[in-house]
N, C-alpha and C positions, 0 to 999 in steps of 0.2 A: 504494500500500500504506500502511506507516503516517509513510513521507514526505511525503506531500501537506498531512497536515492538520497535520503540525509547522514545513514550511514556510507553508503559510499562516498558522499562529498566529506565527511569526517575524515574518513580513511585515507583518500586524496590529498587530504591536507594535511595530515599527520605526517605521511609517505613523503611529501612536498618540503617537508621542513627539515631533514636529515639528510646529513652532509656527511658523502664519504671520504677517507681517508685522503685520498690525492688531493681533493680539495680544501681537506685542512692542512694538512702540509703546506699546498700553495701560501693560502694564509699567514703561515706561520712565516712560511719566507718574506710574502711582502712585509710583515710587521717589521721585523728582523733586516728588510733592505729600508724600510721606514726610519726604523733608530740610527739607520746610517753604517748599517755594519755592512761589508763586503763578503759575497759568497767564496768555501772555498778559505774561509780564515777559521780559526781555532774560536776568535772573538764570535764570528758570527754561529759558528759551532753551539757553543757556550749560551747564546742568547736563543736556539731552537731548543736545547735542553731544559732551560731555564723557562721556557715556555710551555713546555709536554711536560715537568712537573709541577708547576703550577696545577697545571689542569688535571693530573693525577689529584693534590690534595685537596683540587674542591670537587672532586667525583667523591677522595674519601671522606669530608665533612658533610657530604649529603647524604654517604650511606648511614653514614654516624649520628645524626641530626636526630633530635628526638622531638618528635612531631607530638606537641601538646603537653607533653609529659604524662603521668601514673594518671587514674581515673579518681577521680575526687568527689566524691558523694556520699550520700549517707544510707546505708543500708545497702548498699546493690553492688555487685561486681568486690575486687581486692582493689588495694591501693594505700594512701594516706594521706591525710589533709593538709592542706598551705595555710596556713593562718596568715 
């Protein structure tokens, strides 16, 4: 009915937003030609790395991230209260 075509424009647009590798790498070069660094140096080296772990520790602070915290109520579920 008229879920199909709202799921599939969902999904199109989900699929639309995701950027693969070669094209972050690009990225990564232009920043990296951006700051003025030179391909093919040890510096510019150094500023791609400096870039891919970056973006490793905000992959690991999101996996880590505690959404809301413990459940805080009275009577229902575990948890503990915030005063």
């Amino acid at each position: 009915m008229k879920i199909a075509p709202i799921a599939a424009l969902a999904l199109t647009l989900a699929a639309g937003g995701c950027i693969t590798a070669e094209e972050q790498r690009a990225l990564d070069v232009e920043k990296c030609h951006g700051f003025g660094f030179r391909g093919r140096t040890d510096a510019f080296a150094e500023c791609l790395q400096a870039i891919d772990l970056n973006r490793s520790a905000d992959r690991r602070a999101l996996a880590y991230r505690d959404f809301g915290g413990p459940y805080v109520g009275f009577g229902y579920g575990y948890g503990y209260r915030r005063w």
